[in-house]
VMD Tcl script that builds the backbone (N, CA, C; Angstrom):
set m [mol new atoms 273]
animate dup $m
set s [atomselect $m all]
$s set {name element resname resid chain x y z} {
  {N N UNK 1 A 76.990 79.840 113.553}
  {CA C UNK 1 A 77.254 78.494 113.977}
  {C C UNK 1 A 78.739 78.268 114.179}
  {N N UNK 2 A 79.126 76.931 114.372}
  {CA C UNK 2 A 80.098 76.410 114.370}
  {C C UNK 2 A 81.479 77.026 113.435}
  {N N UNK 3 A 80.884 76.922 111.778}
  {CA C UNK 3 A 81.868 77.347 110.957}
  {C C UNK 3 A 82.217 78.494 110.951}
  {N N UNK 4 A 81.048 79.261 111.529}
  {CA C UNK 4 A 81.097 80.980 111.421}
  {C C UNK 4 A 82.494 81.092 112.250}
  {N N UNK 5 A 82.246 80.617 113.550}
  {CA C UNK 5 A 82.829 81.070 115.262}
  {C C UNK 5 A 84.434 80.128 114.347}
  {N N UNK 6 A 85.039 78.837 113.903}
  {CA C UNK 6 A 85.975 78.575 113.357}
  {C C UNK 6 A 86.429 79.655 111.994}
  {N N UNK 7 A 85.745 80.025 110.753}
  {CA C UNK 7 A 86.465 80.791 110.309}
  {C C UNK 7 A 86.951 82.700 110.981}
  {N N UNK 8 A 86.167 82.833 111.590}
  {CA C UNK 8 A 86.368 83.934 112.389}
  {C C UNK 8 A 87.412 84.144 113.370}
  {N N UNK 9 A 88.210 82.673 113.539}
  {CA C UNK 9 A 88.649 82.028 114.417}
  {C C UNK 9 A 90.402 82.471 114.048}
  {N N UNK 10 A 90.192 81.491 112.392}
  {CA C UNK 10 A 91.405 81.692 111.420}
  {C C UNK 10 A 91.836 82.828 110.911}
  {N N UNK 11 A 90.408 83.784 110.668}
  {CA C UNK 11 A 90.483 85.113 110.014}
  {C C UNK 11 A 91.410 85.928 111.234}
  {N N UNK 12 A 91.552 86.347 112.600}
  {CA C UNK 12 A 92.006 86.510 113.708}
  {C C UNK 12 A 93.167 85.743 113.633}
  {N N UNK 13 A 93.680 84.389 113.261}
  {CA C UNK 13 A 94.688 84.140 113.452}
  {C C UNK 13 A 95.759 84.498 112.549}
  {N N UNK 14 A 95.452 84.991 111.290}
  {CA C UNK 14 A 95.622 84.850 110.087}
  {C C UNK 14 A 95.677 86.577 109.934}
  {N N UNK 15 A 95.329 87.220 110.821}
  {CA C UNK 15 A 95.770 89.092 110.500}
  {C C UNK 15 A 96.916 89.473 110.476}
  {N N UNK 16 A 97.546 89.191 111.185}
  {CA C UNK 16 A 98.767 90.086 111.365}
  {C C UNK 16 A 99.770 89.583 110.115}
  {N N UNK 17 A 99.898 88.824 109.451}
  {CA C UNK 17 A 100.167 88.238 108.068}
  {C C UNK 17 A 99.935 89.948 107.130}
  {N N UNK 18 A 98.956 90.492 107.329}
  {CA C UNK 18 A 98.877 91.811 106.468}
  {C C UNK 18 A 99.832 92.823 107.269}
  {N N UNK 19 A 100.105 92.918 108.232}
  {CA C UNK 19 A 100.643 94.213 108.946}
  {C C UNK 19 A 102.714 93.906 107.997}
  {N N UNK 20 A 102.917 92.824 107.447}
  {CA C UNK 20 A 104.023 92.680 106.812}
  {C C UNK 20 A 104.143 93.513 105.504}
  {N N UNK 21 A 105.203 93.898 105.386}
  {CA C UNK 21 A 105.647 94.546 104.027}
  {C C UNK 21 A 106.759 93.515 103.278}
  {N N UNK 22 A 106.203 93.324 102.172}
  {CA C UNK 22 A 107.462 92.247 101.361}
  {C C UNK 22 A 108.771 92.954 101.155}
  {N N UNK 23 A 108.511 94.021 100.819}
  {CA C UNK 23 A 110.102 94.346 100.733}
  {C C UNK 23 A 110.672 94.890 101.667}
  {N N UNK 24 A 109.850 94.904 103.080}
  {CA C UNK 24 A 111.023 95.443 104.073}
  {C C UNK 24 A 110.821 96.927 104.443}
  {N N UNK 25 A 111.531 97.091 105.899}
  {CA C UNK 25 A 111.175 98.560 106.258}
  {C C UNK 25 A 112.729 99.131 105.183}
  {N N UNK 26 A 112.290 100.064 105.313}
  {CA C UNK 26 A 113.764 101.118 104.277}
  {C C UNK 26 A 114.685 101.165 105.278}
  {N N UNK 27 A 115.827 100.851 104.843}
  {CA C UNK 27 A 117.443 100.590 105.451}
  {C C UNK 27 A 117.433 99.839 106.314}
  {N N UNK 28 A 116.146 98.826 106.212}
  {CA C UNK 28 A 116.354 97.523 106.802}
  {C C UNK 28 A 115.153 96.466 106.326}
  {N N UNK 29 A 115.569 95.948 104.980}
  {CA C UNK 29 A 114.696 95.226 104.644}
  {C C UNK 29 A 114.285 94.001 105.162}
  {N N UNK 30 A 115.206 93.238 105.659}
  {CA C UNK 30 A 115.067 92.002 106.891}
  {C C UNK 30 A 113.575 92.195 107.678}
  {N N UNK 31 A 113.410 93.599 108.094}
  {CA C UNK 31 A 112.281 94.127 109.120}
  {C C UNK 31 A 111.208 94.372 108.354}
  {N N UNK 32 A 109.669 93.453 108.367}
  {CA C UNK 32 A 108.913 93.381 107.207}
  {C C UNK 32 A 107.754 94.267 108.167}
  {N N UNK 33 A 107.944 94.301 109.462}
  {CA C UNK 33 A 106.525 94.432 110.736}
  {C C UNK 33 A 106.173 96.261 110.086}
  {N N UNK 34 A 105.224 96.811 110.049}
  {CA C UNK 34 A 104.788 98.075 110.077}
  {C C UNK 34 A 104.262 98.632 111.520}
  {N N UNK 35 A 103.704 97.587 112.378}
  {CA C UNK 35 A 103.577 97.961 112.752}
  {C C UNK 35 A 104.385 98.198 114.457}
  {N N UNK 36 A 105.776 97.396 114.496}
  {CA C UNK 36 A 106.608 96.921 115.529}
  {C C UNK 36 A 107.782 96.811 115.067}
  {N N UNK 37 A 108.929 97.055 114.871}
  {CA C UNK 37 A 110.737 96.146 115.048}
  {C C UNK 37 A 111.067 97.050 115.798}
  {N N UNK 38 A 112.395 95.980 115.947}
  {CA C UNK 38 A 113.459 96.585 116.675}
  {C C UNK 38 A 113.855 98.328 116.259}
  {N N UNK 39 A 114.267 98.965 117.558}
  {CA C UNK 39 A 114.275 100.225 117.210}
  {C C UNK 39 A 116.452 100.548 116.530}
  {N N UNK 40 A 116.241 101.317 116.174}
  {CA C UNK 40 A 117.593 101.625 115.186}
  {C C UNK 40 A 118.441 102.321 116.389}
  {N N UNK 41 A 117.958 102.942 117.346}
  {CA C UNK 41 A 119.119 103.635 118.216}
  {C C UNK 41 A 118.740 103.391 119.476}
  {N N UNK 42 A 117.865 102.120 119.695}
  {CA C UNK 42 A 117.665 102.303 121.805}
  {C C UNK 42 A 117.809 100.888 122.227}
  {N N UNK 43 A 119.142 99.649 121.264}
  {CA C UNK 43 A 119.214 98.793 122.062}
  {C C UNK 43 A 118.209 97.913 121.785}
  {N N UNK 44 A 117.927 97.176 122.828}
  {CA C UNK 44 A 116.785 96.111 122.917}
  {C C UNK 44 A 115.454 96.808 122.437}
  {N N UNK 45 A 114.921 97.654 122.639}
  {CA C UNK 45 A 113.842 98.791 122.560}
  {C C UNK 45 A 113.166 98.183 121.227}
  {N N UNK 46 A 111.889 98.515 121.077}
  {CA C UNK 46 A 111.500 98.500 119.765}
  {C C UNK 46 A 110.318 99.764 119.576}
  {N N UNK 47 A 110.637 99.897 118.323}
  {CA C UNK 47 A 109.558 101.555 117.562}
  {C C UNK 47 A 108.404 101.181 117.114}
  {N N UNK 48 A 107.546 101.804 117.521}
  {CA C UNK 48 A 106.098 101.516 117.126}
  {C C UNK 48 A 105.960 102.086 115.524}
  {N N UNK 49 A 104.851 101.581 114.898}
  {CA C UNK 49 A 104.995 102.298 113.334}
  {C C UNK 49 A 105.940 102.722 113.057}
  {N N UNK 50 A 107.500 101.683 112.780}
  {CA C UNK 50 A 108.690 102.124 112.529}
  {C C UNK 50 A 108.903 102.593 110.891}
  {N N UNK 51 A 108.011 102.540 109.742}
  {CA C UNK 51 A 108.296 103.352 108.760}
  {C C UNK 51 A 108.281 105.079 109.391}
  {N N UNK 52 A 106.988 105.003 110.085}
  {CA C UNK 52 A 106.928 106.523 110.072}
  {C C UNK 52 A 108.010 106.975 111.155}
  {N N UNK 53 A 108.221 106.514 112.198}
  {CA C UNK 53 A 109.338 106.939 113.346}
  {C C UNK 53 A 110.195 107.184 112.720}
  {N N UNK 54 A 111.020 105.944 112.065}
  {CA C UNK 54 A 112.402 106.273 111.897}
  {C C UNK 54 A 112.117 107.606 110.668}
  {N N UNK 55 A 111.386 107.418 109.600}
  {CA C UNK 55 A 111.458 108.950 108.815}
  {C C UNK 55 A 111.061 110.086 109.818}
  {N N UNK 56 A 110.366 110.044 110.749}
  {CA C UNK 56 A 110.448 111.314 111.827}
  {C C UNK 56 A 111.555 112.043 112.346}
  {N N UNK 57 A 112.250 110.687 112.450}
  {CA C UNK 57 A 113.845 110.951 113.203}
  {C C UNK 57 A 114.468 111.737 112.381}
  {N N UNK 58 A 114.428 111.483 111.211}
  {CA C UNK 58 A 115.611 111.631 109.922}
  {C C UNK 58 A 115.041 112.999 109.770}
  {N N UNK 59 A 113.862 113.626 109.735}
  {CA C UNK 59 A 113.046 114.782 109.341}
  {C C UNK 59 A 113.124 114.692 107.878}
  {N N UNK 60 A 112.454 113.625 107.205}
  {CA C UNK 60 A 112.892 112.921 106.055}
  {C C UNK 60 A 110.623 113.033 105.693}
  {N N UNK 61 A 110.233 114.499 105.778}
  {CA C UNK 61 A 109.061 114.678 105.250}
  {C C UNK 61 A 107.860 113.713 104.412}
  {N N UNK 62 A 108.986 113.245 103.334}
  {CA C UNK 62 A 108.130 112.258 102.119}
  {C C UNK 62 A 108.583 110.710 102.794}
  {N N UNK 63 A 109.225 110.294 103.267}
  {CA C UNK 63 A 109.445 109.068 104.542}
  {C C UNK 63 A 108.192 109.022 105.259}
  {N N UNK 64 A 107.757 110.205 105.714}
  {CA C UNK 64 A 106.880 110.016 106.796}
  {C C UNK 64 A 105.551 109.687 106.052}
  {N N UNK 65 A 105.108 111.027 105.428}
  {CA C UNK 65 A 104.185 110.250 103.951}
  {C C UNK 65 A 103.784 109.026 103.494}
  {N N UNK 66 A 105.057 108.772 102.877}
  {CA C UNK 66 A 104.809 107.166 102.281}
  {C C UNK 66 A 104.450 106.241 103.662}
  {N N UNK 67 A 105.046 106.491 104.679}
  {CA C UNK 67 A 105.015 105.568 105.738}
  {C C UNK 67 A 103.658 105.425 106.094}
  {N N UNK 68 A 103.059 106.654 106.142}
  {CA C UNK 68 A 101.845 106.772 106.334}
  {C C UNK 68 A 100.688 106.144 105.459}
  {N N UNK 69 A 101.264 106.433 104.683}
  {CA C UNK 69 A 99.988 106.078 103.818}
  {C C UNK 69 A 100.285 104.553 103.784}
  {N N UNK 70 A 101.602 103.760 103.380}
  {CA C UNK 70 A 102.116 102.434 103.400}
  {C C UNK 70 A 101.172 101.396 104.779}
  {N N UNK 71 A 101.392 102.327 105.877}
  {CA C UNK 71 A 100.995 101.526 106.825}
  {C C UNK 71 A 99.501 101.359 107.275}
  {N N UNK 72 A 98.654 102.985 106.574}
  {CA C UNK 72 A 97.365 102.625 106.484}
  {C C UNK 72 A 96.437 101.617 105.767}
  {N N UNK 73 A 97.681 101.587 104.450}
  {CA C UNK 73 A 96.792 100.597 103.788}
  {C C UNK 73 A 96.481 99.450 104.160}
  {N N UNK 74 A 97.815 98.926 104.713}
  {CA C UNK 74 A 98.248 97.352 105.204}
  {C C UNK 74 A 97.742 97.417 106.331}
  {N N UNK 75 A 96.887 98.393 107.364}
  {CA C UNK 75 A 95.991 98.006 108.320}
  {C C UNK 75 A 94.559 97.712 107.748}
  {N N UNK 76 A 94.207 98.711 106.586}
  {CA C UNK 76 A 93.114 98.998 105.791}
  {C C UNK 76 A 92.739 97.033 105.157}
  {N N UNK 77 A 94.058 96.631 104.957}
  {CA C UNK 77 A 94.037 95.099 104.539}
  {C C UNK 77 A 93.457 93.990 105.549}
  {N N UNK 78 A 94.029 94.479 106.661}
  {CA C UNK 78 A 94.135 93.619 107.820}
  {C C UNK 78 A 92.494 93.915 108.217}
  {N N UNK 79 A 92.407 94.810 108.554}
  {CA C UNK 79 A 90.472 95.420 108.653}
  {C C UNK 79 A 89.665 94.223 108.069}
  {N N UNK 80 A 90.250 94.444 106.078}
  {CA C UNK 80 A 89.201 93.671 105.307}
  {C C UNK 80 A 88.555 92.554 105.566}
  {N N UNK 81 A 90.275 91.757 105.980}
  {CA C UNK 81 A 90.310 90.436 106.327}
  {C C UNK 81 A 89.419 90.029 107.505}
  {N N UNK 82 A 89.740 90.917 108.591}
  {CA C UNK 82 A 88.897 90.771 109.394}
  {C C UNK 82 A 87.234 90.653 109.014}
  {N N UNK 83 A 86.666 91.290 108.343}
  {CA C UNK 83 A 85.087 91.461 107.806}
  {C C UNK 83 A 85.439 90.530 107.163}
  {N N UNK 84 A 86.242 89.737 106.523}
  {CA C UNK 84 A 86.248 88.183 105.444}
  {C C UNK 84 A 86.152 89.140 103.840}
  {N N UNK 85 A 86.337 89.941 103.746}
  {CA C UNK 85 A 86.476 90.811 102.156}
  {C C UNK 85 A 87.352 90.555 101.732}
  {N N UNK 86 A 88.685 89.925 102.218}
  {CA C UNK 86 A 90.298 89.805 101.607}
  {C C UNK 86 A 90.718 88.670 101.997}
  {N N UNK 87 A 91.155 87.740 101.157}
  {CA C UNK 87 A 91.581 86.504 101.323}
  {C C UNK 87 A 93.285 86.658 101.706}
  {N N UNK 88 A 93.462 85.570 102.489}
  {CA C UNK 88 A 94.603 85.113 102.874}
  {C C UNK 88 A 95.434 85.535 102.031}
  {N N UNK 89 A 95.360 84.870 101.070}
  {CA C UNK 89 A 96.818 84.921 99.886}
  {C C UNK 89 A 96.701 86.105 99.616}
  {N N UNK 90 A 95.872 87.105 100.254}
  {CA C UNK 90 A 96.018 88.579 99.497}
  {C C UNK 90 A 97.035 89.058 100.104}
  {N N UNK 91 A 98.009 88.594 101.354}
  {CA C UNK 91 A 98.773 89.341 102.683}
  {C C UNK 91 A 99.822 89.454 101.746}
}
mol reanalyze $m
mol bondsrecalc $m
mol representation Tube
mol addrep $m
C-alpha cells in the first residue's frame, strides 16, 4: 500500500547516509564518502572507492584490505537498510 511505497520511499532516500565513514577517509578525514571524493592528484577529478584507490596508489597492501573490507561493510549496511533490517540511526 500506500505506507509500504512511502517508507520504501525514505528507506531510498535515507541510503547513502551509510556509504559515510565517521572518522573520515585516512589523510583526509574531512572526506567521509567511501564510495566517491575528490581525487588527491587529478584536480577537479574524483576517485571511485577512494579508501581502496588511494592505498593502491601508495602500494600500501593492508590500506587496500582495510579499505576493502571498510567499504564492504558500509555497502553491506546500506543493502540492510534497503530490505528495512537497519534503522536509520544505525548510519
Amino acid at each position: 500500500g500506500e505506507k509500504n511505497h512511502d517508507d520504501l520511499n525514505h528507506r531510498i532516500a535515507t541510503a547513502e547516509r551509510f556509504f559515510l565513514r565517521k572518522e573520515g577517509l585516512p589523510k583526509r578525514k574531512w572526506y567521509r564518502h567511501l564510495l566517491q571524493a575528490p581525487g588527491l592528484h587529478i584536480g577537479y577529478g574524483s576517485d571511485l572507492y577512494p579508501m581502496i584507490w588511494n592505498a593502491m596508489q601508495q602500494g600500501n597492501v593492508t590500506g587496500i584490505q582495510e579499505g576493502i573490507t571498510v567499504t564492504a561493510l558500509h555497502i553491506n549496511f546500506a543493502a540492510e537498510h534497503l530490505r528495512g533490517k537497519r534503522e536509520e540511526s544505525d548510519a
